[in-house]
C-alpha positions, 0 to 999 in steps of 0.5 A: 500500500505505500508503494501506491501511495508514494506513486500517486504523491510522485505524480500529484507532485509532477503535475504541481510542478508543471503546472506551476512552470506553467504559470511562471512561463511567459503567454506564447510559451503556455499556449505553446504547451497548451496546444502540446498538451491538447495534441498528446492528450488527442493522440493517447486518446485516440490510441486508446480507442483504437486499443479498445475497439481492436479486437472487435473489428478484427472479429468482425473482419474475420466474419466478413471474410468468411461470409465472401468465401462461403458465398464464392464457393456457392457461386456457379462459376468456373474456377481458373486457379485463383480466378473466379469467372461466373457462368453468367458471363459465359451467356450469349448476350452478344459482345460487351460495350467496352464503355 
């Protein structure tokens, strides 16, 4: 327990001392940090959701890619290696307009 206590008091007492040369510095130098500040704080929240959100959308690419295997395989169709030509471009419907 002192070892999380003495932890959250290192960091209440980092975020004092930045916070007071925050206010020391100059006001082209607090909006310059400002800005830095907001930039991490997009890009670390922008990372955590993507962390978050990873797993799902990887489930989620992994069914959408099953689902089209599954319907290529149904398909009536001559298979040419890995080149799929379904049976309906085969009909006689005359030349195609190449436009």
């Amino acid at each position: 327990m002192a070892l999380i206590d003495g932890v959250l008091a290192g960091i209440a007492l980092a975020v004092c001392v930045v916070l007071l040369l925050r206010l020391v510095a100059g006001a082209r130098r607090r909006d310059r940090f400002d800005a830095a500040a907001r930039r991490t704080w997009r890009a670390s929240r922008q990372r955590a959701v993507a962390l978050w959100r990873w797993p799902g959308q990887r489930r989620a690419a992994a069914r959408a890619a099953d689902e089209i295997i599954r319907r290529a395989a149904r398909r009536d169709a001559d298979q040419d290696g890995n080149v799929i030509r379904p049976k309906a471009f085969h009909e006689g419907r005359g030349p195609r307009k190449p436009h």
